[in-house]
C-alpha positions as CSV (number, residue, x, y, z in Angstrom):
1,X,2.1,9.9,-4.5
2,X,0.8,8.2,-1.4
3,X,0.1,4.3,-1.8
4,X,-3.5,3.4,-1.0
5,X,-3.3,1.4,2.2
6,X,0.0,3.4,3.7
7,X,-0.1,3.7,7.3
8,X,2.8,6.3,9.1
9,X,3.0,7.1,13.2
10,X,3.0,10.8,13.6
11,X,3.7,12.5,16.5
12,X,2.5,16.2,18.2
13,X,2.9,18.7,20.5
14,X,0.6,20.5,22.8
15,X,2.7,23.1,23.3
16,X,1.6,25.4,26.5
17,X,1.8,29.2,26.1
18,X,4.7,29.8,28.5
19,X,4.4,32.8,31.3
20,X,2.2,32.6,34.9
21,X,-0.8,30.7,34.9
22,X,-3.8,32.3,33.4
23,X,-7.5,31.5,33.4
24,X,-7.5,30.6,29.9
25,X,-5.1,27.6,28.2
26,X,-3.3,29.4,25.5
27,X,-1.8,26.6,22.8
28,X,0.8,26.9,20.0
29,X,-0.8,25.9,16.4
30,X,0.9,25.9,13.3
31,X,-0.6,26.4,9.7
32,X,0.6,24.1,7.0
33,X,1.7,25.1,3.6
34,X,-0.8,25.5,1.0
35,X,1.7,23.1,-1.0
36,X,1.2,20.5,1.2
37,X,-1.2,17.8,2.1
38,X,-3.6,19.8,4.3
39,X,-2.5,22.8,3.1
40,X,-4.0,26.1,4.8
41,X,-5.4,23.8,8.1
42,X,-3.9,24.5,11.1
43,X,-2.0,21.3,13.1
44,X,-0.3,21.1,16.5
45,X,3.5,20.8,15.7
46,X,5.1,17.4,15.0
47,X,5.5,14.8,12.8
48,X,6.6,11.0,11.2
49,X,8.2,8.7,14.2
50,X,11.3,7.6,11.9
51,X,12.7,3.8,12.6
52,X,14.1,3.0,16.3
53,X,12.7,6.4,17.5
54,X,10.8,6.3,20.4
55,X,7.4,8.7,20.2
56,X,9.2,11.0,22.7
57,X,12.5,11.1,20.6
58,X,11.0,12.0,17.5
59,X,9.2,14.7,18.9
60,X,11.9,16.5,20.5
61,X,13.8,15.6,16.9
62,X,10.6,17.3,14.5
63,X,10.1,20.8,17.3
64,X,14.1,20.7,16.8
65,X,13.4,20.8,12.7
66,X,10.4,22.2,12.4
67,X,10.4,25.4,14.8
68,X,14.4,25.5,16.0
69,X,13.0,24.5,19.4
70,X,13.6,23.0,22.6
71,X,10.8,21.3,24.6
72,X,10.2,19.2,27.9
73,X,7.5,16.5,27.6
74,X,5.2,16.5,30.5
75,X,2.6,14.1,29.9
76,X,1.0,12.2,26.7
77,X,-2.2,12.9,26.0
78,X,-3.3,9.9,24.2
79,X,-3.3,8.0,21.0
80,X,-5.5,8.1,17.6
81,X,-5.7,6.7,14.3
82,X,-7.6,8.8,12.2
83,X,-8.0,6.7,8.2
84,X,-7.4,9.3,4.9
85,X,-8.7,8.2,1.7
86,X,-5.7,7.6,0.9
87,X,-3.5,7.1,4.3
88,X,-3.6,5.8,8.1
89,X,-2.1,8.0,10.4
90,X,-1.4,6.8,13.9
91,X,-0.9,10.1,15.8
92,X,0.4,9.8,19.6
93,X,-0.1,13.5,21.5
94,X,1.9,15.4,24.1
95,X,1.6,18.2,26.1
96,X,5.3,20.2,26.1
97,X,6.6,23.3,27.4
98,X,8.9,25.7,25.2
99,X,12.5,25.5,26.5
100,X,13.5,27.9,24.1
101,X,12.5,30.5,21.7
102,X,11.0,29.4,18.5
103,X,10.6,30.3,14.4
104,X,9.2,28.6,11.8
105,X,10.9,26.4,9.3
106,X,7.7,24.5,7.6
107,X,4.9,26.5,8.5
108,X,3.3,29.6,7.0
109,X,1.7,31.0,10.1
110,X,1.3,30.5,14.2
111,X,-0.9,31.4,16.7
112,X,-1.6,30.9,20.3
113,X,-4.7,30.6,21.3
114,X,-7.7,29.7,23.7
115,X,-8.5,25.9,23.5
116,X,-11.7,26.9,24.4
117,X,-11.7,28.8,20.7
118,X,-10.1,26.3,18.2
119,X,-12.9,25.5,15.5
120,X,-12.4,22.3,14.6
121,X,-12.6,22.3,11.1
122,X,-9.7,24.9,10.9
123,X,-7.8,21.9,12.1
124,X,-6.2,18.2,10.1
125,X,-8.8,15.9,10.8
126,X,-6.6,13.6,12.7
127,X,-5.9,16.3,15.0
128,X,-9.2,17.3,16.1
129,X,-10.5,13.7,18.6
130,X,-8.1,15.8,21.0
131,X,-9.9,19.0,21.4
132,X,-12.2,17.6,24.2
133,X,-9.7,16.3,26.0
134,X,-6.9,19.0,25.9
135,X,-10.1,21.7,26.8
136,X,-11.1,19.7,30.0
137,X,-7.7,17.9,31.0
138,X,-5.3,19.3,34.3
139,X,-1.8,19.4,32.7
């Protein structure tokens, strides 16, 4: 059980649909366990900074664990605390590019898709301040 008051640093992906450039921005989400905190909303991939990680370590660390992955950063797209009744999360966002092929380990589902087309309430609420920005940004 989560102590009231808890704060973690999270970390996630922006992962850009690899392939030639299209006129739509195609984005890898992932669907968490119904098990889980969250379960059944859809995240961008990622996860807790441990201690003496950078934010750029751990997330190369969590797309290792959580999809067998290898990515390249290419830019951070900024930082957010979003508060939980019964957590702070502190979640620092990146765009990467898939240096590899990819399966789940955590996850019940993925999908590309549109940026354009991401409701946010199928998304974690600390995930979704993004969703402006990574619809309008240049990568």
């Amino acid at each position: 059980m989560t102590r009231p008051g808890r704060e973690i640093e999270v970390v996630g992906a922006v992962i850009l649909k690899p392939g030639p450039v299209k006129t739509k921005r195609e984005v890898l989400i992932v669907q968490r366990p119904l098990s889980d905190k969250g379960g059944g909303l859809w995240e961008f991939p990622g996860g807790k900074i441990e201690n003496g990680e950078s934010s750029e370590q751990a997330l190369v660390r969590e797309i290792q664990e959580e999809l067998f992955a290898k990515i390249k950063i290419v830019k951070k797209i900024g930082r957010h605390e979003h508060q939980y009744p019964e957590l702070k999360v502190k979640l620092e966002l990146f765009y990467a590019e898939l240096l590899s092929d990819f399966q789940l380990a955590e996850h019940t589902a993925y999908q590309w898709i549109d940026c354009a087309n991401i409701k946010p309430e199928i998304l974690l609420e600390a995930d979704r301040p993004f969703l402006k920005m990574i619809r309008t940004e240049e990568v």
